[in-house]
N, C-alpha and C positions, 0 to 999 in steps of 0.2 A: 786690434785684438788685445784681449789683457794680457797683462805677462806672465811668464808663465815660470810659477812660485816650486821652490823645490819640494819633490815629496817626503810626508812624512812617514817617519819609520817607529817601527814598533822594538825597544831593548831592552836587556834585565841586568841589572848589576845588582851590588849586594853589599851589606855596613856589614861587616863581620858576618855571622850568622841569617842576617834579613836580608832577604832579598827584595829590590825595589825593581818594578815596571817600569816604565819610562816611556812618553813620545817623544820624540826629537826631528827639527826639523834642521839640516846642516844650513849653516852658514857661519858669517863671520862671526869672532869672539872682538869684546867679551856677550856671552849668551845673556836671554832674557831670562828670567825664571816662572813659571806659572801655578799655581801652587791649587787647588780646586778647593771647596767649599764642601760643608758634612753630605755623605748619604753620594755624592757626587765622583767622580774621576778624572784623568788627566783627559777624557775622551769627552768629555763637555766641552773643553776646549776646541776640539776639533776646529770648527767654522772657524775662530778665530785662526787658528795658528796656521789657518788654506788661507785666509784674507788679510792678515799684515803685511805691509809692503815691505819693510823691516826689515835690511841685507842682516840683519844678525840671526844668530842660530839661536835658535826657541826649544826651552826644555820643559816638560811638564808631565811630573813623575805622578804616580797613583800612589797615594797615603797607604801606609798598610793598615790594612783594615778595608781596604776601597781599593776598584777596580781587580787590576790583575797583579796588586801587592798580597801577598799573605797578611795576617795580623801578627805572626811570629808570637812572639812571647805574652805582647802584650801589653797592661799599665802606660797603654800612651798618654800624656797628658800635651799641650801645644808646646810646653818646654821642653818633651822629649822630643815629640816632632820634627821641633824647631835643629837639635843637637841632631838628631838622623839625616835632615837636609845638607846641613852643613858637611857633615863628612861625608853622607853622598856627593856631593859637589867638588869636595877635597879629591874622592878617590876618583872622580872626572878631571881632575888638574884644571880646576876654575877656581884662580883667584882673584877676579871680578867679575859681577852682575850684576842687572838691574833684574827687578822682581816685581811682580805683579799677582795681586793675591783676593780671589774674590771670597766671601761671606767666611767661614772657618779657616781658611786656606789664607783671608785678607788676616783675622786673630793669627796665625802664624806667623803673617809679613810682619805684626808690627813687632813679635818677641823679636825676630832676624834683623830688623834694622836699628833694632837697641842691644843688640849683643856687641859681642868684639867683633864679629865678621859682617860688618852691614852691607847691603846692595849699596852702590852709584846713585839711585833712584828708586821711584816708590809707585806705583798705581794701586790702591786700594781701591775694589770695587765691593761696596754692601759692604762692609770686613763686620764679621761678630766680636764679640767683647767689649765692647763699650757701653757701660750700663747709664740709663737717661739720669740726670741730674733729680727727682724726683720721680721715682719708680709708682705706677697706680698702683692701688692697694690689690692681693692678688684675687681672682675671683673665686667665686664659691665653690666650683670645679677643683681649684688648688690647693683650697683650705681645706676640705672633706678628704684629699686626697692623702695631703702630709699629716693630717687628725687620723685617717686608719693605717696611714705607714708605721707611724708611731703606736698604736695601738695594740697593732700587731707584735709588739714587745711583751704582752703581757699574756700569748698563746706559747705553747709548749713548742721544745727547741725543735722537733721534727717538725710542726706545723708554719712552724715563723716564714721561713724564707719558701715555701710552695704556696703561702696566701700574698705575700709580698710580690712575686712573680704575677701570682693570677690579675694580683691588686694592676700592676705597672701595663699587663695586657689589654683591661677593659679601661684605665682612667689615665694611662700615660700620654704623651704626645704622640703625633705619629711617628717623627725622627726616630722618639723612643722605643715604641714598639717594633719600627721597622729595623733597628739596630740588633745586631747579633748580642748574644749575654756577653761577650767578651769586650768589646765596646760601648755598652752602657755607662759604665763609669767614668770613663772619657766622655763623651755626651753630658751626664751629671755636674763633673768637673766642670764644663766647658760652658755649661749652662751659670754657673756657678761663679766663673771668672772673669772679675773684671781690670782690662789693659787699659784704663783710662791714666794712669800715672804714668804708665809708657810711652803711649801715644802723645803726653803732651811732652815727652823728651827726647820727639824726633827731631831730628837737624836736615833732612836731606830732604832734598827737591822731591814733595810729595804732591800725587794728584789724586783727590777723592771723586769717583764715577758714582751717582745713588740713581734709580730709575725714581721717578716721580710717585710711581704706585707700585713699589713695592709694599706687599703685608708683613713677609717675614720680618725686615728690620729698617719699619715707616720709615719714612724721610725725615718726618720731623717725629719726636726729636735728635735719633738715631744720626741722621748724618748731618744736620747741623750742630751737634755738640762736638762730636769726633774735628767737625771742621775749624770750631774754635782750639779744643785742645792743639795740635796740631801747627805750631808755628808757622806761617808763610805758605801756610797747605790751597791749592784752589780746588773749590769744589764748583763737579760740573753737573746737572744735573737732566736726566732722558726724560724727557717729559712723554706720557704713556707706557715707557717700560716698568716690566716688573722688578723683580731679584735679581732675572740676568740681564740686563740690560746688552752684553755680547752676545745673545740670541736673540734677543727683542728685537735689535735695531745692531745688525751686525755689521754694516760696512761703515755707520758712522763710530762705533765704535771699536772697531778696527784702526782709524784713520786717529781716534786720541790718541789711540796706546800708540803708534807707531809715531806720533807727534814727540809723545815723552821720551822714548825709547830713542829718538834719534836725534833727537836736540845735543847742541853742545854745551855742556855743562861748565 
C-alpha cells in the first residue's frame, strides 16, 4: 500500500493589514516553500503537495490577487511580493527554507534567494523574467497595439483611458484581459521585467525543471539561457510536458523535488 501522506489543511494569516491564504501540509521544519505562477493559486499545487514523499512540511500560500488572498491595497510588483513572503514566513517563525517557484511564483524565487533572507535551495520550474538574449522583433499584433495606445494620447482627457481599456479588451493578451484592473499593472511590470542580472548571482544549490513543449516560456531559448546564467545550476528537462510539468507528469516530478528537498547539503 502507499503511504499514507499527511492531509492538507486550508489557513489565513495576515502582514499587517493583508491577509494571506495558505495550504499547508504539517511536517518537519525546516518547511518547503511553493510559490505558484500568474492567473494561478496555491491549489495548482494540490497533486504535488498529496505526492511528495518529503517528511518536511509544505507551505503554499495564494498571491494576493490569486486564490483565496484578497488583493488589499494593491501596487504589487515581485519586489513587493517578494517583501510580503518574507514577513509572512517571519510571522510563521520560519527562519529556514527551501523554496520552489514555478513560472511568476519561479520570477519571485529568484528576487528571494538574492535578498538578505535566501532559501537553503532552489527548484525553479518554467520561472518568468528571464528575457532571451536576442528578443524577435515584436509582431504586427504588438506594433498596432502600442501605435494606438499611444495614439490614444491625442483624444480628449474623458475619452483617453475608456478607449485604452476597450483597446487592452479586444488586442490585449489573454493573462491581460483575464486579469482584474487592479493587477494589470503588475502583469505590465512583470511582463516588462527582467531578472537576468539576478539570476546570474545565485550561489545556492539550484535545479531548473522546463517541460520540452512548453509555449508560454519555450525551452529554447527561455531555459537554456536562465541555465547558463545560473552558476552550478542543472537543468532537467520533461520531455512531452507543457508549462506544468507537476501536472503533466506528476509523480516523476514529485520524485525531483523531493530528491532536492531532501539531499544533504
Amino acid at each position: 500500500m502507499p503511504p499514507v501522506r499527511p492531509s492538507l489543511t486550508r489557513a489565513r494569516g495576515s502582514v499587517g493589514d493583508q491577509p494571506v491564504s495558505f495550504l499547508e501540509r504539517p511536517g518537519a521544519d525546516p518547511p518547503v516553500l511553493l510559490l505558484h505562477g500568474w492567473g494561478a493559486s496555491a491549489a495548482t499545487f494540490t497533486p504535488l503537495l498529496e505526492g511528495m514523499a518529503t517528511p518536511r512540511r509544505l507551505l503554499a500560500p495564494d498571491l494576493p490577487g490569486f486564490g483565496e488572498s484578497p488583493i488589499g491595497e494593491g501596487g504589487w510588483t515581485t519586489a513587493a511580493y517578494a517583501d510580503l513572503i518574507l514577513a509572512w514566513l517571519d510571522g510563521l517563525h520560519v527562519q529556514r527554507y527551501s523554496l520552489l517557484g514555478h513560472s511568476y511564483g519561479g520570477a519571485l524565487a529568484i528576487r528571494l534567494s538574492t535578498g538578505d533572507y535566501p532559501p537553503d535551495r532552489l527548484l525553479l520550474c518554467a520561472p518568468s523574467g528571464i528575457r532571451p538574449e536576442a528578443a524577435a522583433p515584436p509582431s504586427l499584433r504588438v506594433r498596432a497595439y502600442k501605435w494606438l495606445t499611444g495614439a490614444a494620447g491625442a483624444l480628449p482627457a474623458g475619452a483617453r483611458s475608456g478607449f485604452r481599456t476597450w483597446l487592452a479588451s479586444r488586442m490585449g493578451s489573454a493573462d491581460y484581459r483575464a486579469a482584474s484592473p487592479e493587477l494589470r499593472p503588475t502583469l505590465v511590470a512583470a511582463v516588462r521585467e527582467d531578472l537576468s542580472p539576478l539570476a546570474s548571482r545565485l550561489t545556492l544549490p539550484t535545479l531548473i525543471v522546463w517541460g520540452s513543449n512548453d509555449l508560454e516560456l519555450p525551452l529554447r531559448p527561455h531555459a537554456e539561457r536562465l541555465h547558463r546564467l545560473v552558476p552550478g545550476s542543472e537543468l532537467v528537462v520533461f520531455e512531452g510536458s507543457g508549462h506544468f510539468p507537476f501536472l503533466d507528469q506528476r509523480a516523476r516530478f514529485a520524485a525531483v523535488a523531493d530528491a532536492l528537498m531532501d539531499a544533504e547539503l
